[in-house]
C-alpha positions as CSV (number, residue, x, y, z in Angstrom):
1,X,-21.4,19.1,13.0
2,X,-21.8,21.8,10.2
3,X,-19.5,24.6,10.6
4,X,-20.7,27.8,8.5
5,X,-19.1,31.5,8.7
6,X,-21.4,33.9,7.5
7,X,-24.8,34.0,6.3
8,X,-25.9,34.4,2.9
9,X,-28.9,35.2,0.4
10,X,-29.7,32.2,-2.0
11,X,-29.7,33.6,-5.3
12,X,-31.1,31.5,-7.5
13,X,-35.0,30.9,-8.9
14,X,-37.0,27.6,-8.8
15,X,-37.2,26.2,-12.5
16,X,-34.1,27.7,-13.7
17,X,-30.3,26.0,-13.4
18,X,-29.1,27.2,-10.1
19,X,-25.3,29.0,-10.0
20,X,-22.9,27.7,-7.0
21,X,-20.5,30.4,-7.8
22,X,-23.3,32.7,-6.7
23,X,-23.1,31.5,-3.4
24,X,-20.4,34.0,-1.4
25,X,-20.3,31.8,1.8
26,X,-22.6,29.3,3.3
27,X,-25.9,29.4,4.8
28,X,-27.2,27.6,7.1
29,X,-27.6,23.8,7.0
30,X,-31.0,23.0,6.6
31,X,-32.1,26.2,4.6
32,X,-29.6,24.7,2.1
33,X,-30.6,21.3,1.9
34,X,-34.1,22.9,1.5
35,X,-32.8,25.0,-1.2
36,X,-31.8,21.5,-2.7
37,X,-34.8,19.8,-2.4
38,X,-36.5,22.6,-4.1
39,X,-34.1,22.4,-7.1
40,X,-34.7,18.6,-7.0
41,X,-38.3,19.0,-7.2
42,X,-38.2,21.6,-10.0
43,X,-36.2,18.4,-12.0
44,X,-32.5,20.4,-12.0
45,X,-31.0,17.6,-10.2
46,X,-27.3,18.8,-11.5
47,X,-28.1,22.0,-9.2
48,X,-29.1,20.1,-6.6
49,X,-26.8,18.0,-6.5
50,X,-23.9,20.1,-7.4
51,X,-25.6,22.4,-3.8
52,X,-25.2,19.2,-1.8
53,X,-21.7,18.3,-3.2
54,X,-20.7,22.3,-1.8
55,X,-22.2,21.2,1.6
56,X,-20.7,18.2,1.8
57,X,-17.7,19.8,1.5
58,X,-17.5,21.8,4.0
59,X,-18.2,19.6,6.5
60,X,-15.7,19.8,9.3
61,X,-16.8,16.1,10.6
62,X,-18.0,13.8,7.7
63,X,-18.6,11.1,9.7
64,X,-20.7,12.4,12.5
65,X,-24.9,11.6,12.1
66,X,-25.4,15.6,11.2
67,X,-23.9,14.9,7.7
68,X,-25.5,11.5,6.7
69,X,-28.7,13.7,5.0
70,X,-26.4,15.3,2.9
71,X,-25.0,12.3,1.4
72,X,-28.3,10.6,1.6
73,X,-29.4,13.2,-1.0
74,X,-26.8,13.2,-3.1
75,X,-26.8,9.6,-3.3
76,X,-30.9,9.8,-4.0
77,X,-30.3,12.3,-6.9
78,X,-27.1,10.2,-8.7
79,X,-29.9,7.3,-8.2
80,X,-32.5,9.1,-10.5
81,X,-30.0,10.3,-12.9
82,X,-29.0,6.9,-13.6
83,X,-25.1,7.1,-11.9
84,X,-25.8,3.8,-9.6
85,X,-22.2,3.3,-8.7
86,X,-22.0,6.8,-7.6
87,X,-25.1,6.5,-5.6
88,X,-24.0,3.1,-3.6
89,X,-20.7,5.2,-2.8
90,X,-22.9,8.6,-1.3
91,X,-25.3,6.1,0.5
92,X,-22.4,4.7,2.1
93,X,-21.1,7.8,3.3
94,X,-24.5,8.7,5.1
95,X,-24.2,4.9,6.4
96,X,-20.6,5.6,7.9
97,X,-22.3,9.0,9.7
98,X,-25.1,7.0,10.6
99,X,-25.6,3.3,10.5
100,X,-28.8,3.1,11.7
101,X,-30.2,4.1,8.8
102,X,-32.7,1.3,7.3
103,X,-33.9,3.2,4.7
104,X,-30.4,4.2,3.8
105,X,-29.5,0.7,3.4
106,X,-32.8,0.0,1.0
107,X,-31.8,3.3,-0.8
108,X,-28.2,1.6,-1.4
109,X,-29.7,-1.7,-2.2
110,X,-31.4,-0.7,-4.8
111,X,-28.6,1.6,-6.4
112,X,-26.4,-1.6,-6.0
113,X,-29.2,-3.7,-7.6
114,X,-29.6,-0.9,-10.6
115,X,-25.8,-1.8,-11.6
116,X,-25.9,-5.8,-11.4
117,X,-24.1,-6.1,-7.9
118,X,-26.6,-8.2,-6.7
119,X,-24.8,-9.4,-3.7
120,X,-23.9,-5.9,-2.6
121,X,-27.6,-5.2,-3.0
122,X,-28.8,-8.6,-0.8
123,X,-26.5,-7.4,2.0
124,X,-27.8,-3.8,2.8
125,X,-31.7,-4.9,1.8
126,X,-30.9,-7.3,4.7
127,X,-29.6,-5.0,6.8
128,X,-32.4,-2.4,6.2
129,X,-34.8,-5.2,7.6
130,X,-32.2,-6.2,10.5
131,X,-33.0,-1.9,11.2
132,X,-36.6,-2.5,11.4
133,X,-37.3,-0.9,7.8
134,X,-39.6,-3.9,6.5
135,X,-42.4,-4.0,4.0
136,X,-43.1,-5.0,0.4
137,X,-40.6,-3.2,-1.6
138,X,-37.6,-4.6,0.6
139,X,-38.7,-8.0,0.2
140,X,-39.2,-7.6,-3.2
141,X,-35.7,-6.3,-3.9
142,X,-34.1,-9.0,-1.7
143,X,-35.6,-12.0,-2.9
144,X,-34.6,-10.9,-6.4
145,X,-31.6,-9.7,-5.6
146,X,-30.8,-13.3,-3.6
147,X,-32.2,-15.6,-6.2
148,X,-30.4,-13.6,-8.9
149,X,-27.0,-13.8,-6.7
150,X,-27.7,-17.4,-6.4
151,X,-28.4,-17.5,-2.7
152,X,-31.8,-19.1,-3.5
153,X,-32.7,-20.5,-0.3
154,X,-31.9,-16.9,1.2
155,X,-34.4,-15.9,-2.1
156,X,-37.1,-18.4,-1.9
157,X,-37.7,-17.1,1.7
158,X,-37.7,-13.7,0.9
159,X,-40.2,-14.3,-2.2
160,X,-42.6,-16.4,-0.3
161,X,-42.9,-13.4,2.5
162,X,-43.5,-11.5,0.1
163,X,-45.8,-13.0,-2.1
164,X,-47.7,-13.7,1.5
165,X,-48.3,-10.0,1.5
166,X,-50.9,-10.3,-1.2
167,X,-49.1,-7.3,-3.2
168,X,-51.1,-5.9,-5.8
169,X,-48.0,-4.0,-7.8
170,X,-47.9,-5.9,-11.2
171,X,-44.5,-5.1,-12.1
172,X,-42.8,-6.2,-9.2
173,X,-44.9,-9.3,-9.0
174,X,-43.4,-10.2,-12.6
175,X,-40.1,-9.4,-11.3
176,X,-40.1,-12.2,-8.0
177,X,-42.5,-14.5,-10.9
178,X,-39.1,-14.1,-13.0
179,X,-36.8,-14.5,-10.5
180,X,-38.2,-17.8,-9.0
181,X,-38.8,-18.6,-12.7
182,X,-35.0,-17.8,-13.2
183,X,-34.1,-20.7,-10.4
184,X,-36.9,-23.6,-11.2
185,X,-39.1,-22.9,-8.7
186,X,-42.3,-23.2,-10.4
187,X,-44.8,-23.5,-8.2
188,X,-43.7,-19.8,-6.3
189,X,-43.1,-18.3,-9.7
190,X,-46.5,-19.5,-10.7
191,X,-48.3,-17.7,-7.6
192,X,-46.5,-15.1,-8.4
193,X,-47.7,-14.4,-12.2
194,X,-51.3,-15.2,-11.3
195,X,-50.8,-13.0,-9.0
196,X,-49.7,-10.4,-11.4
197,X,-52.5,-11.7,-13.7
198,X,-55.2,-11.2,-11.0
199,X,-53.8,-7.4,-10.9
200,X,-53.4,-6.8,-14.0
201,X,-56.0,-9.1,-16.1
202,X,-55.2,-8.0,-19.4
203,X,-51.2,-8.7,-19.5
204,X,-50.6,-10.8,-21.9
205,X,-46.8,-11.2,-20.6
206,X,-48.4,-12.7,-17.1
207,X,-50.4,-14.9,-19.0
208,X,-47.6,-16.2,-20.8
209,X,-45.6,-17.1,-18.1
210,X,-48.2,-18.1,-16.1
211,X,-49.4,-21.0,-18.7
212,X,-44.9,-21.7,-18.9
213,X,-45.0,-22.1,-15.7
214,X,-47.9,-24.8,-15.6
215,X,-46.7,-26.7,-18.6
216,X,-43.5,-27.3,-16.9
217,X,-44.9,-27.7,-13.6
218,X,-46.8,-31.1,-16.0
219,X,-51.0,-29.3,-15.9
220,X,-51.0,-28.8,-19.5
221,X,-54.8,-28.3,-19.2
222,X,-53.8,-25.4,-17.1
223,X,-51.6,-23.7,-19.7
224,X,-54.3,-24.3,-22.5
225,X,-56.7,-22.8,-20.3
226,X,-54.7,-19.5,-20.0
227,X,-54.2,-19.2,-23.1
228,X,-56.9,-20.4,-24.6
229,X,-58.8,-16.9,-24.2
230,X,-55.9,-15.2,-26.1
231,X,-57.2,-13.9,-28.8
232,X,-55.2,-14.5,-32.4
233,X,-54.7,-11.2,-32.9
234,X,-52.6,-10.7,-29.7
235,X,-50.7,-14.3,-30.2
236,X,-47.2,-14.2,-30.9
237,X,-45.5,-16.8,-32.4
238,X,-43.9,-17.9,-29.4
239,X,-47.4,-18.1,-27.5
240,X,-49.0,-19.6,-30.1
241,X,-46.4,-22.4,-29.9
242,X,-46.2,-22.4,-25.9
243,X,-50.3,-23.4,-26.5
244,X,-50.1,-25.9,-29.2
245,X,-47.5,-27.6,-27.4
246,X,-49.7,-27.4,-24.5
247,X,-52.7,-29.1,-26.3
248,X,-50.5,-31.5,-27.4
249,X,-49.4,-32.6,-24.2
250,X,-52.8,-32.6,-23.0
251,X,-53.5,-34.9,-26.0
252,X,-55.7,-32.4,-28.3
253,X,-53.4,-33.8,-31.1
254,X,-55.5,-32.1,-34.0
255,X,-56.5,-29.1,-32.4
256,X,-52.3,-28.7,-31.5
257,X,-51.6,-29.8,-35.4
258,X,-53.9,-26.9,-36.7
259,X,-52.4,-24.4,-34.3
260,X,-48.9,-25.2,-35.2
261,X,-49.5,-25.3,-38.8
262,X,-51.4,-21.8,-38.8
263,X,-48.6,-20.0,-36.8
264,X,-45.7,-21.2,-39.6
265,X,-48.0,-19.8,-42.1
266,X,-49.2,-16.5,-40.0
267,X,-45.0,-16.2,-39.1
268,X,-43.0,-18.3,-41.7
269,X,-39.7,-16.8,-39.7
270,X,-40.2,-17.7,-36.5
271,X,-38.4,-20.7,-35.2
272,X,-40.9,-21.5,-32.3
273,X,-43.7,-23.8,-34.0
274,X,-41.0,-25.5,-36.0
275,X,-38.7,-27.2,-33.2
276,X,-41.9,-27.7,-30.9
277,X,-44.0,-29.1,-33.5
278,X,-40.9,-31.6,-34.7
279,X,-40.4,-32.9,-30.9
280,X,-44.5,-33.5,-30.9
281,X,-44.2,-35.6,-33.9
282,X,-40.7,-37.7,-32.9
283,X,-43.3,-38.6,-29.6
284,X,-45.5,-39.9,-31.6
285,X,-43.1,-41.7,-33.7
286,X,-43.4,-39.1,-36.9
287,X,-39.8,-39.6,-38.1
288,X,-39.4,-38.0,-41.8
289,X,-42.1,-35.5,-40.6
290,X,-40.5,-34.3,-37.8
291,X,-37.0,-33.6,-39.7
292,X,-39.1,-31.7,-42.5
293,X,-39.7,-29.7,-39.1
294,X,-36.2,-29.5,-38.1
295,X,-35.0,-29.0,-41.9
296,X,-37.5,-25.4,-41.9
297,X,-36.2,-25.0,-38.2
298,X,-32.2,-24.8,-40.0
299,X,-33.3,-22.5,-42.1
300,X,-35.0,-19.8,-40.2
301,X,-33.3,-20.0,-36.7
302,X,-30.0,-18.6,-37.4
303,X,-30.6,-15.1,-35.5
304,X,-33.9,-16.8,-33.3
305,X,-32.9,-19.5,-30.8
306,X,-35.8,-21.6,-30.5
307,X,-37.6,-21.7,-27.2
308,X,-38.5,-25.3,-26.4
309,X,-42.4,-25.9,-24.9
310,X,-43.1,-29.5,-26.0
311,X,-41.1,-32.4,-23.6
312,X,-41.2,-35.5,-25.3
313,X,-42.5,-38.3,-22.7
314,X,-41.7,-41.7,-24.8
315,X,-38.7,-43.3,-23.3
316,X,-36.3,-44.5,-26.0
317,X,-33.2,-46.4,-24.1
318,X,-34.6,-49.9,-24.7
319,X,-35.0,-49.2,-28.5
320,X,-31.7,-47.6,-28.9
321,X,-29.5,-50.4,-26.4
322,X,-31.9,-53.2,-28.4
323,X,-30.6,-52.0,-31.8
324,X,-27.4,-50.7,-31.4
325,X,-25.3,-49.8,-35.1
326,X,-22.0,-51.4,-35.4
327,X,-20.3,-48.6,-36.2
328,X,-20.1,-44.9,-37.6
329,X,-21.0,-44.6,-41.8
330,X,-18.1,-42.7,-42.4
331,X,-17.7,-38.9,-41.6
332,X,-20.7,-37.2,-40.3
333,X,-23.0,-35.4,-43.0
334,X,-24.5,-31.6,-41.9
335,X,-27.6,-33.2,-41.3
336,X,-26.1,-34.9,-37.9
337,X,-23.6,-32.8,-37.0
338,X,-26.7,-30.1,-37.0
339,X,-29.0,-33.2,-34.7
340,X,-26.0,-34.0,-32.5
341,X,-25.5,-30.2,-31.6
342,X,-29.2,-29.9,-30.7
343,X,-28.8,-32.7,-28.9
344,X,-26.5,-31.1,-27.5
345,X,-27.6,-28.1,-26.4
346,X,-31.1,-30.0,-24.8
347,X,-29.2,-32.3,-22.6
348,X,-27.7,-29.2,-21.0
349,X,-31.1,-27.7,-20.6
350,X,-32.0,-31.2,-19.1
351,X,-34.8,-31.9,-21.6
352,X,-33.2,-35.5,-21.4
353,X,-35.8,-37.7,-23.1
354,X,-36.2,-34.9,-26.1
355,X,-32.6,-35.0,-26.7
356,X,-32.2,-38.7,-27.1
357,X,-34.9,-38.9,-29.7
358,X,-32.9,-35.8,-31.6
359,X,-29.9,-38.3,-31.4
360,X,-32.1,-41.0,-32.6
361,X,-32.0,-39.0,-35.7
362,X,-28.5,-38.7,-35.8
363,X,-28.2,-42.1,-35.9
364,X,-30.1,-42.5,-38.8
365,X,-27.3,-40.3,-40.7
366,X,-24.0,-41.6,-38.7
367,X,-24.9,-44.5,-37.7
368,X,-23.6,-45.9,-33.9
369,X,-20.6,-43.6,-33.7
370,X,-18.6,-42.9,-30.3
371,X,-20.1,-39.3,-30.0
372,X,-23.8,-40.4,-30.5
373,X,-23.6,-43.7,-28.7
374,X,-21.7,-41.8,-25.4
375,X,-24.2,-38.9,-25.8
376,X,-27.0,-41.7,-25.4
377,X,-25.8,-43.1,-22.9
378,X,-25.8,-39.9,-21.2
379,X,-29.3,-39.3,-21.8
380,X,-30.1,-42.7,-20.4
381,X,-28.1,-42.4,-17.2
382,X,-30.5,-39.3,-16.5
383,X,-33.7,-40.8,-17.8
384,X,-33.4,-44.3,-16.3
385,X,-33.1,-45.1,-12.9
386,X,-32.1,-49.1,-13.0
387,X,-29.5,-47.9,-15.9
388,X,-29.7,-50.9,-17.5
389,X,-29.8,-49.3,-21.0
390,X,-27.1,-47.0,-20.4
391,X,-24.9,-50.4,-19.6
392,X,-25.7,-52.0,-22.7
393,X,-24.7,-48.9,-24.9
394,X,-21.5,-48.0,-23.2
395,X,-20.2,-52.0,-23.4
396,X,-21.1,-52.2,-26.6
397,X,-18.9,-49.0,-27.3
398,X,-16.1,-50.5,-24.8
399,X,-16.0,-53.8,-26.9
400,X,-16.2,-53.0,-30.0
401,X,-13.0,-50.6,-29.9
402,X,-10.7,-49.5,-27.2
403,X,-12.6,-47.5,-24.7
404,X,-12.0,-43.6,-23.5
405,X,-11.5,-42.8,-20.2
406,X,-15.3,-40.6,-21.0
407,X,-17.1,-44.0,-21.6
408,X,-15.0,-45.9,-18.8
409,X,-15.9,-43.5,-16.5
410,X,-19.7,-43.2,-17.1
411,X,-19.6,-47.5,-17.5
412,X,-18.3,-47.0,-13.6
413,X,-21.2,-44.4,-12.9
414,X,-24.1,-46.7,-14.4
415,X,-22.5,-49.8,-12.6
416,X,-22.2,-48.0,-9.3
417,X,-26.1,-46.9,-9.7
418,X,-27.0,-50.8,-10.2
419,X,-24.9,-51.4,-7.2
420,X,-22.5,-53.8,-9.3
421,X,-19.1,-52.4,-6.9
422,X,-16.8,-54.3,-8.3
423,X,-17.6,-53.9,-11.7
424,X,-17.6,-49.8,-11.1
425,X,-14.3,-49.9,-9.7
426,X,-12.6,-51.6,-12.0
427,X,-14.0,-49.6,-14.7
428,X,-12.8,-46.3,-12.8
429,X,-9.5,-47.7,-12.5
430,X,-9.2,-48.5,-16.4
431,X,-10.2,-44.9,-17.0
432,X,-7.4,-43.0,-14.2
433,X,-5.0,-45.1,-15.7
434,X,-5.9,-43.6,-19.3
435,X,-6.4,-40.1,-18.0
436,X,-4.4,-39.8,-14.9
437,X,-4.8,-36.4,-14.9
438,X,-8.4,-36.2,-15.1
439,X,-9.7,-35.1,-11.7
440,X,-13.3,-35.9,-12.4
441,X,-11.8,-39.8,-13.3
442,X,-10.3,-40.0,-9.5
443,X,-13.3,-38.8,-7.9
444,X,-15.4,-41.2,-9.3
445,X,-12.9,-44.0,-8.3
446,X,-13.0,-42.4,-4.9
447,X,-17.2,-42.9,-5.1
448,X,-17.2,-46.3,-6.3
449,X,-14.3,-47.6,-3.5
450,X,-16.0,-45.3,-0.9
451,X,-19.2,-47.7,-1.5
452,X,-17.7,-50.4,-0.9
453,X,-18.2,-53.1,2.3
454,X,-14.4,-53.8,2.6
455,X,-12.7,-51.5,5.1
456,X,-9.4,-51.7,3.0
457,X,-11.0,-49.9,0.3
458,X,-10.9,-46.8,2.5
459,X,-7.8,-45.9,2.1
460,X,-7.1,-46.1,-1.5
461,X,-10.5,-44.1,-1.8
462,X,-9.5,-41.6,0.4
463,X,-6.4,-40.6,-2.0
464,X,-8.2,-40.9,-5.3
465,X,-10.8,-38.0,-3.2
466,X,-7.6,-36.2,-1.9
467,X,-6.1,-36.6,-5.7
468,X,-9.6,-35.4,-7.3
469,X,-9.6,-32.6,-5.1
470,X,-6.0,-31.3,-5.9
471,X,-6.6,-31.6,-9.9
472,X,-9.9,-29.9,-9.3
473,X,-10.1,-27.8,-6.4
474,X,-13.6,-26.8,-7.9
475,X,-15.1,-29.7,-7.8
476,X,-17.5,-29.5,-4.7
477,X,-19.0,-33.0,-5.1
478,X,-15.3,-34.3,-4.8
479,X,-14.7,-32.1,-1.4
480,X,-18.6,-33.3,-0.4
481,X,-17.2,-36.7,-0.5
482,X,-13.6,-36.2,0.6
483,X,-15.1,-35.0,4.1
484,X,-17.3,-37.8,4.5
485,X,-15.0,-40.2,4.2
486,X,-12.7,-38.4,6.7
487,X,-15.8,-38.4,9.0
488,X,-16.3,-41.6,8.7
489,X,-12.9,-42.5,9.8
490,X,-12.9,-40.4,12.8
491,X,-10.8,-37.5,11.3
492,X,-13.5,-34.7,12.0
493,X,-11.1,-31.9,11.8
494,X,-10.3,-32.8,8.7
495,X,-13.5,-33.2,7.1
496,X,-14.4,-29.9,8.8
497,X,-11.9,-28.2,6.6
498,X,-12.6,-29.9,2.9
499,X,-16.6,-29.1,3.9
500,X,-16.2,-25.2,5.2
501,X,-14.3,-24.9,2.0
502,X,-17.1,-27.0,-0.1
503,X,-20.2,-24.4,1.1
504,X,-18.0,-21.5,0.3
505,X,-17.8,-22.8,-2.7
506,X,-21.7,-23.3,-3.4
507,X,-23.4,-22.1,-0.5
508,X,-26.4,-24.1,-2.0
509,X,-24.9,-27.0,-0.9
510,X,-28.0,-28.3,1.4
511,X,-26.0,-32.0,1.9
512,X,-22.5,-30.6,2.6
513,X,-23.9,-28.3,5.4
514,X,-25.4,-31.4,7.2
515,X,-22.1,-33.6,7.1
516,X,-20.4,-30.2,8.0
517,X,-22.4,-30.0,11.1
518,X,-22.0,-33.5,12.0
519,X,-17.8,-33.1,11.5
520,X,-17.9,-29.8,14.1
521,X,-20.6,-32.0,16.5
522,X,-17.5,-34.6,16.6
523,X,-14.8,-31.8,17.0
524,X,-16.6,-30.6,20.1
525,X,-18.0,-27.4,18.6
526,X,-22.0,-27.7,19.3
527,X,-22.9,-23.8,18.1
528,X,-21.2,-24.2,15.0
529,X,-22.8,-27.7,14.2
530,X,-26.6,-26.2,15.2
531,X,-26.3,-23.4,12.5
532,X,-24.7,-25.5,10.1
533,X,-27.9,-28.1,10.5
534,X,-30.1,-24.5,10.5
535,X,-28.3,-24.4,7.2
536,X,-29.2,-27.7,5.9
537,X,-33.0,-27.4,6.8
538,X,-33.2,-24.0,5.3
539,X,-31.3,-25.0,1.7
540,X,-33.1,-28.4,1.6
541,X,-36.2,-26.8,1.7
542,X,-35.1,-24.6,-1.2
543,X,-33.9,-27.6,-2.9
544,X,-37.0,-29.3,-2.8
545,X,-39.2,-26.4,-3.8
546,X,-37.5,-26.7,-7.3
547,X,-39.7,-29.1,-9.2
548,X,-37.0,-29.7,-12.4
549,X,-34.1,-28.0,-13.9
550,X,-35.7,-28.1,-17.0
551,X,-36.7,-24.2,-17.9
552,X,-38.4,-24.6,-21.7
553,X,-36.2,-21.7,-22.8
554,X,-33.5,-23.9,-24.6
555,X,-31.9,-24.1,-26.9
556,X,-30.3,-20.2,-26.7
């Protein structure tokens, strides 16, 4: 309760800074919060807050439900100045005097949201709807705040209730749009910006990322038709190129030539039209004119990364394993190390195809070296699913000079996809006996043994896992397989261990959960196995909502 000991007179006049000292003794509680509200309103939150700091301390039991509205108002006040972490510490206060506070909790959400702890902020927006307090903002908040935290199953659920409202508030339609956009789930974040565009018809931002989202989704028509109505005037750079790559890919070739063209000359600096022009022309086979492209590209990217729009669709891995240089032509010129990095850089971004034309054009100034070739053969590994190509390249590397453990190991991946066994195995073993302390080298022996038909296999794959594991206790794949194994040989205890340990590690980890569940079935442990299969359904459903991992914002 509030203990006060005498009464007093407030002396102090809306609209002007309010003086604590002039308080001689309290008064009581809610004519003072009243008092504060009224200083709040007449914008001198440092009076009112600096009132409800005075309360606050006086209280002679901080923790009973009478003194969660005074920290509930200092924590709102601390909000609107812009002191977030001093805000999620008041909310919490008025949580400890009284945790059945929803709103608090979507109050301290969003404090924890305005200083990046995301995860902090997904927790009490949770338990705000757990209270009953439930509508649009709350489900905004969270499914940001989970798909930002990289719980994106968690995320995708939240965004899809949300969006199922049928919200009309443009700005926190682009921020779910973004969000989802953020995690490769283009179809959501596309309902989500034409959404926004339907509220908000002249946004040019929604528009943007609306016609992103369909390029990348593979309706090219659709982006052109967004953007179509833009008028030049309002086109940036970046749009202009997000369209002509569109047409392009729509096969408007000389409609998405002229547009290109036109936004170099209307923005000479701007690296957009260069790279996304270049990758159209390699596509169609335009070799010396796409590296004009890439030559302007050098010059004028330095403090613009590029944004990448146009996905190259020809498949190169026959031409490149059918004509395979001997060797390197000496040390590599600028020209290739500036092809190879953009390769580079692509291949990370997943733009797999694109980035193997790029090293194409290394080639052409290096020749076969190690770098390029294993960077191809890469590329192919991703791009082709019989990875016959990728075979050819990396044994023509392993012949022609002794082999790295790198091209060893990815010769083992490619044979293990063709389901040549043997071949893989022996390949893994050449490369843990070059780099025996390579964990990713053991757990891709482990892989290869673990798929084969003889039982005596099991055992030797079981310690290259163990060994994988123990050189790289971040490797989740390596613990995803390490428990299956042990599964498989009855040792469900075990596996139950390596797999809690794998989803605490990436709590995305839609397979692990399922093999998890299985391994506590086995132990005898039913309610943990049901909510770890809950688990699965929920994250592969998230998993298969993401249509790519390519985002068109690369290289940067």
């Amino acid at each position: 309760m509030l203990r006060w000991t005498a009464a007093v007179r407030f002396a102090a006049v809306l609209g002007l800074a309010s003086s604590l000292g002039a308080i001689a003794a309290a008064a009581p509680s809610e004519d003072l919060l009243e008092q504060a509200r009224a200083l709040r309103r007449a914008g001198d939150l440092n009076g009112a807050a600096g009132l409800l700091i005075e309360v606050a301390a006086r209280l002679e039991e901080p923790a009973s439900p009478a003194a969660a509205p005074i920290f509930r108002g200092i924590g709102q006040i601390r909000l609107e100045q812009g002191r977030g972490r001093d805000a999620v510490r008041r909310f919490r206060q008025a949580l400890v005097a009284d945790p059945g506070l929803g709103v608090v909790h979507f109050e301290a959400g969003l404090a924890a949201r305005s200083v990046g702890e995301e995860n902090a902020a997904a927790e009490h927006l949770t338990a705000a709807i757990q209270l009953g307090f439930r509508n649009g903002a709350v489900l905004m908040h969270l499914a940001v705040a989970h798909l930002r935290s990289g719980q994106v199953s968690a995320g995708l659920r939240a965004a899809r209730e949300f969006l199922d409202m049928r919200p009309r508030s443009h700005h926190s339609l682009l921020q779910v749009g973004r969000a989802l956009f953020g995690q490769f789930f283009y179809e959501d974040a596309l309902r989500a910006f034409e959404a926004a565009l339907e509220s908000e018809s002249g946004s040019l931002e929604s528009r943007t990322m609306a016609a992103l989202s369909s390029n990348l989704l593979g309706r090219p028509e659709k982006a052109v038709e967004l953007l179509e109505t833009v008028g030049t005037a309002s086109q940036t750079a970046e749009t202009a190129a997000l369209l002509a790559s569109a047409l392009a890919a729509a096969g408007r070739i000389a409609e998405s030539d002229e547009l290109f063209q036109e936004s170099i000359r209307r923005d000479p600096s701007s690296p957009h039209p260069h790279v996304n022009l270049a990758f159209s022309l390699l596509d169609r086979g335009l070799v010396g004119e796409a590296e004009e492209q890439l030559r302007q590209l050098a010059a004028v990217s330095a403090e613009n990364a590029p944004k990448v729009f146009y996905q190259v669709r020809r498949n190169s891995c026959g031409n490149v394993a059918r004509s395979l240089p001997d060797a390197a032509r000496g040390p590599a010129r600028p020209e290739s190390d500036a092809y190879f990095g953009l390769a580079e850089t692509l291949a990370a971004r997943h733009h797999h195809t694109t980035a193997l034309e790029v090293l194409r054009l290394a080639m052409r100034h290096e020749g076969g070296s190690s770098r390029v070739l294993l960077a191809a053969a890469r590329a192919c590994l991703h791009i082709d699913a019989n990875a016959r190509a990728a075979v050819s390249i990396l044994e023509h590397l392993a012949a022609r000079e002794p082999p790295s453990a790198d091209v060893l190991h990815l010769l083992g991946r490619a044979h293990l996809r063709q389901g040549r066994i043997p071949d893989a195995v022996s390949a893994h073993r050449e490369a843990v006996a070059l780099a025996p302390s390579g964990g990713s080298f053991h757990a891709g022996l482990g892989r290869a043994l673990a798929a084969s038909d003889d039982p005596d296999s099991r055992p030797e794959a079981l310690l290259a896992l163990r060994s994988a594991v123990r050189l790289n206790p971040g490797d989740v794949d390596a613990r995803y397989e390490l428990g299956k194994l042990l599964l498989a040989a009855n040792r469900p205890e075990e596996a139950v261990s390596v797999l809690e340990e794998a989803v605490r590690q990436e709590p995305e980890f839609h397979n692990a959960y399922y093999v998890l569940g299985q391994a506590h079935l086995r132990a005898g442990r039913p309610e943990r196995a049901r909510e770890c299969l809950s688990e699965f359904e929920s994250k592969r459903a998230g998993a298969d909502a993401r249509a790519g991992t390519a985002s068109g914002f690369a290289p940067g």
